[in-house]
N, C-alpha and C positions, 0 to 999 in steps of 0.2 A: 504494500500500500504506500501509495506517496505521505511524503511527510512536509505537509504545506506549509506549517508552522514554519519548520526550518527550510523552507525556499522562500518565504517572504521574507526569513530574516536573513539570508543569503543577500537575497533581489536591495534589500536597505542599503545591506551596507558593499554592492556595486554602486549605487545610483550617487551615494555617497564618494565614494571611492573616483567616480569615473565621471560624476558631474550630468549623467545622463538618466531618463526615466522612460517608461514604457509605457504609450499612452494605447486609446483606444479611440475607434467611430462611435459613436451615439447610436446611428443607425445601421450599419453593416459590420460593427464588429472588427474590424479590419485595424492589425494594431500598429505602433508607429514608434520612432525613438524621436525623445525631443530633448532639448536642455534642461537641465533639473534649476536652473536659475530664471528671472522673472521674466526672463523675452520668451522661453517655450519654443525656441525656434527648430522647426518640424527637419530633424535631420536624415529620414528614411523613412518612409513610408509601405504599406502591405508589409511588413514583416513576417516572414514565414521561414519556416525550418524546412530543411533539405537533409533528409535523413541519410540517403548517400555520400552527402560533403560530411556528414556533422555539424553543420553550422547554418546561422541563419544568414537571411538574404530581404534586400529589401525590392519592391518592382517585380517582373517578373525574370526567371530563372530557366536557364535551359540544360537539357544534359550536355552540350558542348561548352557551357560555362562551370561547369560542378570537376571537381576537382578531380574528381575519381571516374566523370565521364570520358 
């Protein structure tokens, strides 16, 4: 079972750490990295995981961009 406790408190202290936070749409859901300071400026947008690279991706994603395509 996931242990959410400890990934929120993981997720803190990046956002901390790195100055960034992870937002979200209102109405689609679709989430997004922004500055964790007061401009909020929208640094990547559709953020989505690529379970083949490991890693996330913002926009769209192709197997001749993934790392292990």
């Amino acid at each position: 079972m996931a242990d959410l406790s400890a990934f929120l408190k993981e997720l803190a202290e990046l956002t901390q750490k790195h100055g960034l936070e992870i937002g979200g749409c209102g109405d689609c859901g679709s989430p997004w990295i922004v500055t964790a300071d007061d401009s909020g400026e929208t640094l990547l947008e559709h953020l989505a995981y690529c379970e083949e690279c490991s890693t996330y991706f913002g926009g769209s994603h192709s197997r001749a961009e993934c790392s292990r395509g």
